[in-house]
TITI-960216 format. One record per residue: residue number from 0; residue in one letter; x, y, z of N, C-alpha, C, CB in turn. Coordinates in Angstrom, 2 decimals, decimal comma. Atoms other than C-alpha are relative to their C-alpha. Last residue first. Glycine has a CB too. Example, Ala and Ser with C-alpha at 12.3 -4.5 7.8 and 13.67 -1.06 7.14 Angstrom:
BEGIN
(1; "S"; (-0,82; -1,19; -0,06); (13,67; -1,06; 7,14); (-0,77; 1,09; 0,73); (0,41; 0,46; -1,42))
(0; "A"; (0,89; -1,19; 0,00); (12,30; -4,50; 7,80); (0,90; 1,20; 0,00); (-0,99; 0,03; 1,25))
//
This chain:
BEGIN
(172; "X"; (0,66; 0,62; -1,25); (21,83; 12,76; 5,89); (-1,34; -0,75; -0,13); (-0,24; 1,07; 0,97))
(171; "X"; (1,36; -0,99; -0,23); (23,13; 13,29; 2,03); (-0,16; -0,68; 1,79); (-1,82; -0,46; -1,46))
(170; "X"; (-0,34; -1,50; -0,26); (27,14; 12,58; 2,01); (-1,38; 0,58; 0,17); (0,87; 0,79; -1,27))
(169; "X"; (-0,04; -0,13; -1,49); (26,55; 9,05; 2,07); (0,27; 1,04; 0,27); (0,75; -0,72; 0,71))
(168; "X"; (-1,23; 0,35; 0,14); (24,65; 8,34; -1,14); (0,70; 0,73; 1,07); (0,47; 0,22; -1,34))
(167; "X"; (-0,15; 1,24; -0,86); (21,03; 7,41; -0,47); (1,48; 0,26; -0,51); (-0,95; -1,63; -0,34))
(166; "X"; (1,10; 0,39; -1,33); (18,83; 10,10; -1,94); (1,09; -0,65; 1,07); (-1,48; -1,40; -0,48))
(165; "X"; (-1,37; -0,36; -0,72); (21,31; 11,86; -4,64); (-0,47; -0,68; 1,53); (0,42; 2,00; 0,03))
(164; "X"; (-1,20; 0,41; 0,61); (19,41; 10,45; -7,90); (1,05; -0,40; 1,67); (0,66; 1,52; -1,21))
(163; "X"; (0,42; 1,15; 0,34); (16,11; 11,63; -6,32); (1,51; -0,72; 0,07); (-0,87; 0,03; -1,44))
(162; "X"; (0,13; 0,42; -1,80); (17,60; 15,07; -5,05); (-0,12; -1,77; -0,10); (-1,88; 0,85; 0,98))
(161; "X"; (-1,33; 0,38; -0,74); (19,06; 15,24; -8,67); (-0,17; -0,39; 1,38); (0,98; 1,12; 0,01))
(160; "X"; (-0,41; -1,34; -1,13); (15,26; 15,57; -10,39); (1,49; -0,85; 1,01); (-1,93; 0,49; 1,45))
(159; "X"; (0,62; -1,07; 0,35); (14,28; 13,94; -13,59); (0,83; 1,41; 1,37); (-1,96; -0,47; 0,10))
(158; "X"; (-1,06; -0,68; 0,70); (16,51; 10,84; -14,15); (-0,72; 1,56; -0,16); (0,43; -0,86; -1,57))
(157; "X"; (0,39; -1,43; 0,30); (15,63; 8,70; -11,77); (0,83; 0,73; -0,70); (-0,21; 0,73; 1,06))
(156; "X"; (0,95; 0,09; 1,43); (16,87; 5,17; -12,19); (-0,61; 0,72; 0,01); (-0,81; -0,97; -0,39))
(155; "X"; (-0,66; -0,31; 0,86); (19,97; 5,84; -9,63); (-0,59; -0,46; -1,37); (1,17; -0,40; 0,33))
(154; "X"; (0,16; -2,02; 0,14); (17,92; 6,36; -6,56); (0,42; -0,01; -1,44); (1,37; 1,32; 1,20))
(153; "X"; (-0,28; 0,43; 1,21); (17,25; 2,24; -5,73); (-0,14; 1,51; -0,71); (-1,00; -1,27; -0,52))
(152; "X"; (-1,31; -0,39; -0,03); (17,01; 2,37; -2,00); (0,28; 0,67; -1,44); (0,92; -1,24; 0,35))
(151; "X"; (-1,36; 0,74; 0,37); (13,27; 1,18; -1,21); (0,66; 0,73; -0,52); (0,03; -1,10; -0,80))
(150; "X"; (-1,41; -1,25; 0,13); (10,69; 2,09; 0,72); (0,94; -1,04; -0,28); (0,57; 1,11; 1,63))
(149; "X"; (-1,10; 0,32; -0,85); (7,69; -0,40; 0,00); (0,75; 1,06; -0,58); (0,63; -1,50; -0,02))
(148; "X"; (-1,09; -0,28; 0,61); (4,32; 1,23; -1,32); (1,16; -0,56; 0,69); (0,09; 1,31; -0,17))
(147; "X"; (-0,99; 0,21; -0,84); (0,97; 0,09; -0,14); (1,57; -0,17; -0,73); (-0,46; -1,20; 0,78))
(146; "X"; (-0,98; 1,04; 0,76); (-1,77; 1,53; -2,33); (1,26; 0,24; 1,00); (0,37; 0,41; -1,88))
(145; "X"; (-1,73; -0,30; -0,29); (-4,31; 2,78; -0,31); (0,32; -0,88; -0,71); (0,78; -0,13; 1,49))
(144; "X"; (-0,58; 1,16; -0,97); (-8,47; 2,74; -1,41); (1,93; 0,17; -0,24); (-0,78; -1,92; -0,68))
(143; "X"; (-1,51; -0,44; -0,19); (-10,86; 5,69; -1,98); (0,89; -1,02; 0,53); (0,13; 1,17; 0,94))
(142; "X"; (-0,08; -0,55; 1,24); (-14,10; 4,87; -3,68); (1,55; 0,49; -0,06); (-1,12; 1,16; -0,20))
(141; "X"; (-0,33; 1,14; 0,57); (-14,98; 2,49; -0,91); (0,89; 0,60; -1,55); (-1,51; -0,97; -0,21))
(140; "X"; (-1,40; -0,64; 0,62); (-15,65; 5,66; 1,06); (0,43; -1,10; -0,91); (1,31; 0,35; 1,21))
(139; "X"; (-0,71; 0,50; -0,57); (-18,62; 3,32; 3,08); (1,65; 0,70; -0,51); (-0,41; -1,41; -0,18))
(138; "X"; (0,61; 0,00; -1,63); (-21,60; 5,80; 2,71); (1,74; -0,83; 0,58); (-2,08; -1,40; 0,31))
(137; "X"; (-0,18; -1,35; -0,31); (-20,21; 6,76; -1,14); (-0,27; 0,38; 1,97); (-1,23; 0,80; -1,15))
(136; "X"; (-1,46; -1,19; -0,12); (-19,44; 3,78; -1,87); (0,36; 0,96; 0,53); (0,34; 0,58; -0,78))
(135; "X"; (-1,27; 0,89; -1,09); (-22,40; 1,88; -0,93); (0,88; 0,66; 0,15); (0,75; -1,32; -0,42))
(134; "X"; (0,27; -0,37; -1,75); (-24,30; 4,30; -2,54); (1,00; -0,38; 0,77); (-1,24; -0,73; 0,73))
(133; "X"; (-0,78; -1,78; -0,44); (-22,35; 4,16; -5,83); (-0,42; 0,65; 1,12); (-0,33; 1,27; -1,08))
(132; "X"; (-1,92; 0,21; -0,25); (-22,73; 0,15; -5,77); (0,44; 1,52; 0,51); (1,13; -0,43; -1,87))
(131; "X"; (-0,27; 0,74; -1,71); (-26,63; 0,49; -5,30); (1,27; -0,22; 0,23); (-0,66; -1,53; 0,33))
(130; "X"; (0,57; -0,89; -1,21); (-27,23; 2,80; -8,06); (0,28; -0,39; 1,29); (-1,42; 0,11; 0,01))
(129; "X"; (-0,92; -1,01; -0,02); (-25,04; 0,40; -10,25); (-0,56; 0,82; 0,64); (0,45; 0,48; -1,12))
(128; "X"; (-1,29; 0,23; -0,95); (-27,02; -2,43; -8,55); (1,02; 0,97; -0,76); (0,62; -1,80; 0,07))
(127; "X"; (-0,13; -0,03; -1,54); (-30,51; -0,45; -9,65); (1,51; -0,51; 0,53); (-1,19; -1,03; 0,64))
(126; "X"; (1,20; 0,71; -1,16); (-29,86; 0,14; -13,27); (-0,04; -0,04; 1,78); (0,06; -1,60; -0,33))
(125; "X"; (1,48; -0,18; -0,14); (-27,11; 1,44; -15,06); (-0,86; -0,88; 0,90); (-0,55; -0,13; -1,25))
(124; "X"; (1,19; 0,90; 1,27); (-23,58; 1,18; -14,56); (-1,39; 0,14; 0,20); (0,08; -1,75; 0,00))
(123; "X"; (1,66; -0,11; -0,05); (-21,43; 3,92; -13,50); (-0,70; -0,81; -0,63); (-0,54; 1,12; -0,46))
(122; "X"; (0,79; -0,49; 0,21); (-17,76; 3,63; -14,67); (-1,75; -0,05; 0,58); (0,34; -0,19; -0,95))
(121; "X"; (0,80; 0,92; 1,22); (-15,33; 2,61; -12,18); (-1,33; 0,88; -1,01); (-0,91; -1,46; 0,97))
(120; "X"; (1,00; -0,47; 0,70); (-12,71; 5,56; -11,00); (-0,60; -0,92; -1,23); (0,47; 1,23; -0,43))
(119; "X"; (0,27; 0,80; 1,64); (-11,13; 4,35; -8,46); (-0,88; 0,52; -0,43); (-0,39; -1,52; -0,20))
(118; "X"; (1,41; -0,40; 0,51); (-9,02; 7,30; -6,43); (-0,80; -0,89; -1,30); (0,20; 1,55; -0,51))
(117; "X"; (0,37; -0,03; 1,64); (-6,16; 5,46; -5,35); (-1,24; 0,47; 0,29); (0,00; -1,47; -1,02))
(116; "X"; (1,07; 0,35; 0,40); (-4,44; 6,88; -2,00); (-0,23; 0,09; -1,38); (-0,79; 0,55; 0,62))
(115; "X"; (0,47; -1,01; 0,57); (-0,60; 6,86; -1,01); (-1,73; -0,97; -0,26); (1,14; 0,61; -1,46))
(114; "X"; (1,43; 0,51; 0,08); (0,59; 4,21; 1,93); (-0,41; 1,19; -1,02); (-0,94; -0,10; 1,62))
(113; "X"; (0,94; -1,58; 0,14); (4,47; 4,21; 2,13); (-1,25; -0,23; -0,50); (0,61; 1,20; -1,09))
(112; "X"; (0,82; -0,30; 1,14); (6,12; 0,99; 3,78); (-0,28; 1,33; -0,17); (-1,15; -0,65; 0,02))
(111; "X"; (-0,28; 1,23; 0,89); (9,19; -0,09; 6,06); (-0,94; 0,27; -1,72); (-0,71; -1,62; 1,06))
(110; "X"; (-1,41; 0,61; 0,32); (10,33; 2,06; 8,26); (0,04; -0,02; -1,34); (0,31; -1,43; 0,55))
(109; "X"; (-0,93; 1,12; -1,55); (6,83; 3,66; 8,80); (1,12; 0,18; -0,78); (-0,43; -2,16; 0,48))
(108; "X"; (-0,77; 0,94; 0,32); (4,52; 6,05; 6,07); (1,04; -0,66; 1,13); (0,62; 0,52; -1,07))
(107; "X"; (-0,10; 0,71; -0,80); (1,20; 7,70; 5,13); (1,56; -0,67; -0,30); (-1,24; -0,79; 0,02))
(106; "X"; (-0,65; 1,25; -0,68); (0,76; 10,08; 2,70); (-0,15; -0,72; 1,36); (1,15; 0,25; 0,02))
(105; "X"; (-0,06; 0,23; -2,08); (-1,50; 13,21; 1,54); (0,88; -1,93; 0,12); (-2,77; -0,14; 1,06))
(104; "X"; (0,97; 1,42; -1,02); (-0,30; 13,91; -2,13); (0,00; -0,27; 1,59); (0,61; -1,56; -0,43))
(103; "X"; (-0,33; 0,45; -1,70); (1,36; 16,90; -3,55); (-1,22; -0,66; -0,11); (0,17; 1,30; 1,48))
(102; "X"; (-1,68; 0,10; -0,29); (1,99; 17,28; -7,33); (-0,20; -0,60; 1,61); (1,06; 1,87; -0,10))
(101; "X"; (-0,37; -1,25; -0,08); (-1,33; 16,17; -8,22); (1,69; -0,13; -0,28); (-0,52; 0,64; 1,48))
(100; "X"; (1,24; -1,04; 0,55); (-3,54; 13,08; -8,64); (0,40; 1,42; -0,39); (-1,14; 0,24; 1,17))
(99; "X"; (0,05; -1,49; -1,10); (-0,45; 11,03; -8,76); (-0,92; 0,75; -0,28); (1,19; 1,04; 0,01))
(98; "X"; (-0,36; -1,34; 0,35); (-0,94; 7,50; -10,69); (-0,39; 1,27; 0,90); (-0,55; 0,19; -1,26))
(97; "X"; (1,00; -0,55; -0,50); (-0,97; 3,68; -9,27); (0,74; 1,99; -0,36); (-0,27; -0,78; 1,86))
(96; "X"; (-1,07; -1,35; -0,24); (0,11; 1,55; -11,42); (-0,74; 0,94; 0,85); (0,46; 0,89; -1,50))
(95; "X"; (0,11; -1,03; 0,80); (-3,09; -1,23; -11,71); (1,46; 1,00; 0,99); (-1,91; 0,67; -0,05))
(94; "X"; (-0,98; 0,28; 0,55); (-2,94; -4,86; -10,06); (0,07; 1,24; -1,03); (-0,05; -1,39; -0,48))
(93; "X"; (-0,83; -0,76; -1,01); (-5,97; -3,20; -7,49); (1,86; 0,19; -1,05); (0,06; -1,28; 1,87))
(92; "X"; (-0,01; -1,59; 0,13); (-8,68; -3,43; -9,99); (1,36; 0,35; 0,59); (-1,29; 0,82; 0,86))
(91; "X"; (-0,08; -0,33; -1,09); (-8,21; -7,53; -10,62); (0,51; 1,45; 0,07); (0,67; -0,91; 0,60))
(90; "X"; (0,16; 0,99; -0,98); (-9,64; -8,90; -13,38); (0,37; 0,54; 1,21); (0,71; -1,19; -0,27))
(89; "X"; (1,43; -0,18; 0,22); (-9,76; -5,67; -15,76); (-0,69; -0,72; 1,08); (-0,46; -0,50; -1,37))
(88; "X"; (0,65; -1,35; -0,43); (-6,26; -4,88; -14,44); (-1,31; -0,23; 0,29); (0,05; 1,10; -1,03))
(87; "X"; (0,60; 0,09; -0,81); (-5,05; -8,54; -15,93); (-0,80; 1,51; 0,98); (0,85; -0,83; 0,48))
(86; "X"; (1,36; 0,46; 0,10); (-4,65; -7,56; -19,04); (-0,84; -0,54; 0,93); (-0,03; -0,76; -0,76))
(85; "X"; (0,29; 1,33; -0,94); (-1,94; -5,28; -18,23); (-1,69; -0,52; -0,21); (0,31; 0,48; 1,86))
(84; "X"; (1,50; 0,97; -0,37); (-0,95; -2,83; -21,60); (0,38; -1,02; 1,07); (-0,68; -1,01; -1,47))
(83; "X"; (0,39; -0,69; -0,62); (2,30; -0,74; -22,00); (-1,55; -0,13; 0,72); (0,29; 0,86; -0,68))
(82; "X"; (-0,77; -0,31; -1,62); (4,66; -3,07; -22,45); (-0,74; 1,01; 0,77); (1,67; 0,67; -0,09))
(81; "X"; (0,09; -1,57; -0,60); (2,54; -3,91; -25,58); (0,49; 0,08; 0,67); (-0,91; 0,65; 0,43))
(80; "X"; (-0,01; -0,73; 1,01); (3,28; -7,40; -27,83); (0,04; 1,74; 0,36); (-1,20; -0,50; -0,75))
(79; "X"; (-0,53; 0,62; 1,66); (2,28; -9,43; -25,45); (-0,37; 1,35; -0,79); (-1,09; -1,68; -0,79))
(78; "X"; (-0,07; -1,22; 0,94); (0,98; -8,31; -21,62); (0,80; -0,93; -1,03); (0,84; 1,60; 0,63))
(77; "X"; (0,21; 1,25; 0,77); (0,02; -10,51; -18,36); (-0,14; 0,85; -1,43); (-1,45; -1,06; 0,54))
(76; "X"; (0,25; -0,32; 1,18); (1,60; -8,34; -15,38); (-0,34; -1,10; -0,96); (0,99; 0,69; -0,38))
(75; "X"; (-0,02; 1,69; 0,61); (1,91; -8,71; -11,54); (-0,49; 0,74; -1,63); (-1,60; -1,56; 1,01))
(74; "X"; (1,03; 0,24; 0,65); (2,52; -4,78; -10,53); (0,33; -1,24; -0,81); (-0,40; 1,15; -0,71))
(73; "X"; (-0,26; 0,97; 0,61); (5,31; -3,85; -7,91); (-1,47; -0,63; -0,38); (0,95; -0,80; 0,77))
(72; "X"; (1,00; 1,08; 0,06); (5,06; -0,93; -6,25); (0,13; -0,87; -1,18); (-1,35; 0,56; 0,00))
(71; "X"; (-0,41; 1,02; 1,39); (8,77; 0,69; -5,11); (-2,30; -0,61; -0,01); (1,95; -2,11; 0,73))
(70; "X"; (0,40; 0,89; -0,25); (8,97; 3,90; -2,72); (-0,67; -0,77; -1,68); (-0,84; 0,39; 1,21))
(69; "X"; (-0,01; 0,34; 1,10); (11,57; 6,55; -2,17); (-1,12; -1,77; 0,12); (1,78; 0,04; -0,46))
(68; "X"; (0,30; 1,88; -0,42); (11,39; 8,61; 0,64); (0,04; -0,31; -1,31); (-1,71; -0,66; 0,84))
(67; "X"; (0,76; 0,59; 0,80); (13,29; 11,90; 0,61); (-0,56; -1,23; 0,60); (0,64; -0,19; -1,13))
(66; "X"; (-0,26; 1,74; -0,05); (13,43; 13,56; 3,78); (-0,28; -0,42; -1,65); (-1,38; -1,01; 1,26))
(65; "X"; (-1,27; -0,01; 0,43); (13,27; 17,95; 3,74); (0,55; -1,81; -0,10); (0,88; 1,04; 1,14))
(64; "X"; (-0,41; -0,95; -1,38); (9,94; 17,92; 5,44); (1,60; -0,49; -0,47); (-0,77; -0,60; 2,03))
(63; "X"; (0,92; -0,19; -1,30); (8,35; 15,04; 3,15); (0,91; 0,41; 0,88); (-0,81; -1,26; 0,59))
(62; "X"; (-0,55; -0,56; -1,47); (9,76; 14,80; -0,20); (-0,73; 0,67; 0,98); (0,96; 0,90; -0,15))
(61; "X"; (0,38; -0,69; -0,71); (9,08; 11,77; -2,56); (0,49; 1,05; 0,81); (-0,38; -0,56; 0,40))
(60; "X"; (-0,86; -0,60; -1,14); (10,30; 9,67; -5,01); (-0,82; 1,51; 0,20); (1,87; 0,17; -0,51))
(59; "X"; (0,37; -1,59; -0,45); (8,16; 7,40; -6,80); (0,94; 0,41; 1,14); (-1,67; 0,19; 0,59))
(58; "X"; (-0,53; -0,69; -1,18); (9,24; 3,71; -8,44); (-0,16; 1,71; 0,09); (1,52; -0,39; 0,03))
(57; "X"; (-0,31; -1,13; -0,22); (7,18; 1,25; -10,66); (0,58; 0,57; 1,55); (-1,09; 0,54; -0,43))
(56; "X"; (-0,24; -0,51; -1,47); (8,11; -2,21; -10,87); (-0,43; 1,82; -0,52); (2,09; -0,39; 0,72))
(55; "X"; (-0,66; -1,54; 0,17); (6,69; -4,34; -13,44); (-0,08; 0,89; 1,38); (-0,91; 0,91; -1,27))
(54; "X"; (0,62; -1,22; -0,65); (5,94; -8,07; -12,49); (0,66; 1,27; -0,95); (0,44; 0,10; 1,81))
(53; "X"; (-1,26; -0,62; 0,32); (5,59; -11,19; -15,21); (0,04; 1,68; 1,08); (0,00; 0,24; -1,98))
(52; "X"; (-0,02; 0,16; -1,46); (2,83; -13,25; -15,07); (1,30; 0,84; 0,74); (0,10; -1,64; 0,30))
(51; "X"; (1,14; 0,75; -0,78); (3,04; -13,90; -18,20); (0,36; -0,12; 1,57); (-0,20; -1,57; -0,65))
(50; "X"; (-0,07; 0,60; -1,50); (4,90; -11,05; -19,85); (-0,72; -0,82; 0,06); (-0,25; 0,72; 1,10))
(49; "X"; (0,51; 1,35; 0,78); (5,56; -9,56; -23,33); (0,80; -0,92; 1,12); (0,58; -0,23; -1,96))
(48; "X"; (0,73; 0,26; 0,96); (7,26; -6,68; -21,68); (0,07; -1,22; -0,78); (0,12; 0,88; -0,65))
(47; "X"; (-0,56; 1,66; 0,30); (8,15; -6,09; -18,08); (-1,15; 0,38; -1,39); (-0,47; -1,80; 1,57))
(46; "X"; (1,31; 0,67; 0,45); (8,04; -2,34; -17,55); (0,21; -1,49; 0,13); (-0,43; 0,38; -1,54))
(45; "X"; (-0,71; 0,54; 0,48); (10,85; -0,45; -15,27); (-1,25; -1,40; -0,35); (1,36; -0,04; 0,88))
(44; "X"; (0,60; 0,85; 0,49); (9,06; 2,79; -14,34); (0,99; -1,50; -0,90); (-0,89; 0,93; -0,81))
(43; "X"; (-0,40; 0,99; 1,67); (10,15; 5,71; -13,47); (-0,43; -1,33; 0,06); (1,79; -0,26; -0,42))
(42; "X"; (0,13; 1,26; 0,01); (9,07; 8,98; -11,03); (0,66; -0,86; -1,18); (-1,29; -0,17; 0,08))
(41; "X"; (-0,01; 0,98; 0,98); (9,98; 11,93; -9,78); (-0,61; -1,12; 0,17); (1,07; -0,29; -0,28))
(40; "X"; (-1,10; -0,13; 0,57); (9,40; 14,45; -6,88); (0,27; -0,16; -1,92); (0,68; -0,99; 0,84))
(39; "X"; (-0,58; 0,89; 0,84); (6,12; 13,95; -5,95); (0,52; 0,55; -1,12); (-0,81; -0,93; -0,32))
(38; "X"; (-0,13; -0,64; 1,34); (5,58; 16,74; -2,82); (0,55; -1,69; -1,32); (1,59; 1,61; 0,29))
(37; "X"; (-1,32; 0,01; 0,62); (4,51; 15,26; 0,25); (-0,53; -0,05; -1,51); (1,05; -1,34; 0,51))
(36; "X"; (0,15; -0,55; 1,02); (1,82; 15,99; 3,13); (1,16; -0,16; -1,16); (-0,24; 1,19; 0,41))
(35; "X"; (-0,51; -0,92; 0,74); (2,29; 13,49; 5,92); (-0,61; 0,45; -1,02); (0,98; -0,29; -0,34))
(34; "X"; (0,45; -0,74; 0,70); (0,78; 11,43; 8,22); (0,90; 0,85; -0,29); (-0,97; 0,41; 0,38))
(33; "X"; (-0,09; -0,92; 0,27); (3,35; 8,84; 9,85); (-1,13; 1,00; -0,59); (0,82; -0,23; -0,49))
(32; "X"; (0,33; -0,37; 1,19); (2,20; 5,31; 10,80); (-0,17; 1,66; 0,37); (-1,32; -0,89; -0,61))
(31; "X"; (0,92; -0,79; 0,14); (3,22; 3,96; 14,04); (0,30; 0,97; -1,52); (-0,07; 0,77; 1,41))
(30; "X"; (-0,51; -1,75; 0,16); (5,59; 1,38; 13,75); (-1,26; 0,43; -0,05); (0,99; 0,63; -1,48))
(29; "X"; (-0,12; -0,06; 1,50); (3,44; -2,38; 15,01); (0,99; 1,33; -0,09); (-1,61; 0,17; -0,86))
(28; "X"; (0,98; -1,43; 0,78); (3,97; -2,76; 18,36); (0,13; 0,24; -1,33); (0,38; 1,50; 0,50))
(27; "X"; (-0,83; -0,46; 0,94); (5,51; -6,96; 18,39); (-0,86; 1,58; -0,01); (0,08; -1,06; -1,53))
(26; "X"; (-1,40; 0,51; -0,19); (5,26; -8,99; 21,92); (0,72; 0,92; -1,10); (0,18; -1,77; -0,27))
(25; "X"; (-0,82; -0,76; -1,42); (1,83; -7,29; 23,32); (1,78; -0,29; -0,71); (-0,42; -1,23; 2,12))
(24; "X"; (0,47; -1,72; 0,16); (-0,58; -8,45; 20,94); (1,01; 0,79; 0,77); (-1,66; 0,44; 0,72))
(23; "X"; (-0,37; -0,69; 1,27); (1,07; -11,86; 20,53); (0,01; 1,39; -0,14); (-0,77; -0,38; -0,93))
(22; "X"; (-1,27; -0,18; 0,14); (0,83; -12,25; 24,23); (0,27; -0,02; -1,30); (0,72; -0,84; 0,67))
(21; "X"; (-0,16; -0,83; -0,15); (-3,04; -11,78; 24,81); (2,17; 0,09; -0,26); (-0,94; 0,22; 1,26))
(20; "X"; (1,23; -0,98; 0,76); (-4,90; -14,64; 23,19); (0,96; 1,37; -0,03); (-1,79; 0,26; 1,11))
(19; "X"; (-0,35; 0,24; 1,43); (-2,30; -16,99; 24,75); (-0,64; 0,69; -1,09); (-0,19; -1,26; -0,28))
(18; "X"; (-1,72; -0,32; 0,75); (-2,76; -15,28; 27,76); (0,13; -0,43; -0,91); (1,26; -0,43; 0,52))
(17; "X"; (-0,43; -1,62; 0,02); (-6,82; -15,42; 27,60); (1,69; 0,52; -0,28); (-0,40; 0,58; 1,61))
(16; "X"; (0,84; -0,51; 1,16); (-6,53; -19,08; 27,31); (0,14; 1,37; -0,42); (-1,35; -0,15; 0,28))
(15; "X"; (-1,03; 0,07; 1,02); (-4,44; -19,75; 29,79); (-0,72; -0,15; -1,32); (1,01; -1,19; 0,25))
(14; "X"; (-1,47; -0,93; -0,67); (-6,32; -17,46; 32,42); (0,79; -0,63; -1,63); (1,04; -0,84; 2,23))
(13; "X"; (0,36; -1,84; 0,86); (-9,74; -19,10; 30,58); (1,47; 0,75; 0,22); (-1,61; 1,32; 1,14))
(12; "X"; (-0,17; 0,77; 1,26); (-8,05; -23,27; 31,48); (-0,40; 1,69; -0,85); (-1,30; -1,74; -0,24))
(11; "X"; (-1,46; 0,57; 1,04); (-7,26; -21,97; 34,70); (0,03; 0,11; -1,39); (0,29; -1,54; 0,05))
(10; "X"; (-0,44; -1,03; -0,15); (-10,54; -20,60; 35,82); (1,30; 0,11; -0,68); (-0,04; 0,23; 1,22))
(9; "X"; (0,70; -0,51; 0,71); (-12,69; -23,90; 34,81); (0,66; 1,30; -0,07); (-1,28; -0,10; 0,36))
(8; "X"; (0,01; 0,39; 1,30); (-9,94; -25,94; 36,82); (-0,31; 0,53; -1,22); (-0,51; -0,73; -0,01))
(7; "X"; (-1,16; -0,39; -0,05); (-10,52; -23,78; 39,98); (0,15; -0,31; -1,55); (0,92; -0,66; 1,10))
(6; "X"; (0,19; -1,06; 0,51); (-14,46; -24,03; 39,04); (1,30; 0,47; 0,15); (-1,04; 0,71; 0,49))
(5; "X"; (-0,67; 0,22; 2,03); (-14,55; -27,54; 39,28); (0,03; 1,02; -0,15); (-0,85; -0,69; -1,47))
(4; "X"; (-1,09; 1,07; 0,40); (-14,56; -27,78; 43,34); (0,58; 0,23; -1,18); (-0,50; -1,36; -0,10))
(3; "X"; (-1,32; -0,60; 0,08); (-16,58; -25,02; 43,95); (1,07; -0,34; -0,47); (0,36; 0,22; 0,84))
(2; "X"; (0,18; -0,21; 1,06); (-19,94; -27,38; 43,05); (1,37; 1,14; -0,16); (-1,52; 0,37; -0,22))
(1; "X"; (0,19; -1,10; -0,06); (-19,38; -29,56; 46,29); (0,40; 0,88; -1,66); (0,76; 0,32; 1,29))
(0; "X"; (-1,10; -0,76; 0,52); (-19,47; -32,96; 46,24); (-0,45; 1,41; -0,27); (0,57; -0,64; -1,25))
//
């Protein structure tokens, strides 16, 4: 028997292999993600207090090239007695509000989400693995990580600036 024989079989089984590998990638393009420069508008904040587990929504409005965007992050919360304390934070860095370094922030944003950057600022611990964390960081950027914002609708809990307010009612384009 000849050794050509099994190698149709052996060709097949990679072809449908490989396509099934290769037709997810192909069926959905993700949106391509915007860079932008944008000004922060307003913001507000709708707390959850004396929570378990409980989310708080903050919301930022934005303007990028005459557009508002308006975008929602939603923070899991474990708080008594303060609305203004999360006790989880300490446990997990990311479940933190995320605050504007400036007025203008560099963005990212699609349809669907807006990407702003957190600057974490852990303290410095002594010894060698705090020397060895702030390397890391500083070789891998680790120091700068996105908070993923959903665009959402909800204009009429700003109360600082009218563009905010006026985002989504059908007379603005």
């Amino acid at each position: 028997m000849k050794s050509y024989c099994s190698i149709g079989p052996l060709l097949r089984t990679w072809a449908c292999l490989l396509g099934s590998l290769l037709v997810p990638l192909s069926c959905g393009a993700a949106n391509a993600r915007q860079p932008a420069q944008a000004r922060l508008l307003d913001h507000a904040e709708l707390l959850c207090s004396n929570c378990f587990f409980g989310p708080s929504n903050y919301f930022y409005c934005f303007v990028v090239d005459n557009q508002i965007l308006i975008g929602r992050q939603r923070v899991p919360v474990l708080n008594w007695e303060d609305s203004s304390k999360n006790y989880l934070t300490p446990v997990h860095g990311s479940w933190e509000a995320w605050m504007a370094p400036g007025q203008t922030v560099p963005i990212t944003y699609d349809d669907k989400h807006i990407w702003v950057n957190r600057a974490e600022s852990k303290p410095t611990k002594a010894g060698f693995w705090g020397r060895f964390r702030d390397a890391t960081a500083l070789i891998t950027r680790a120091d700068v990580k996105q908070v993923k914002l959903l665009r959402s609708s909800p204009s009429d809990i700003f109360a600082n600036d009218e563009r905010c307010r006026g985002a989504h009612k059908p007379n603005n384009p």
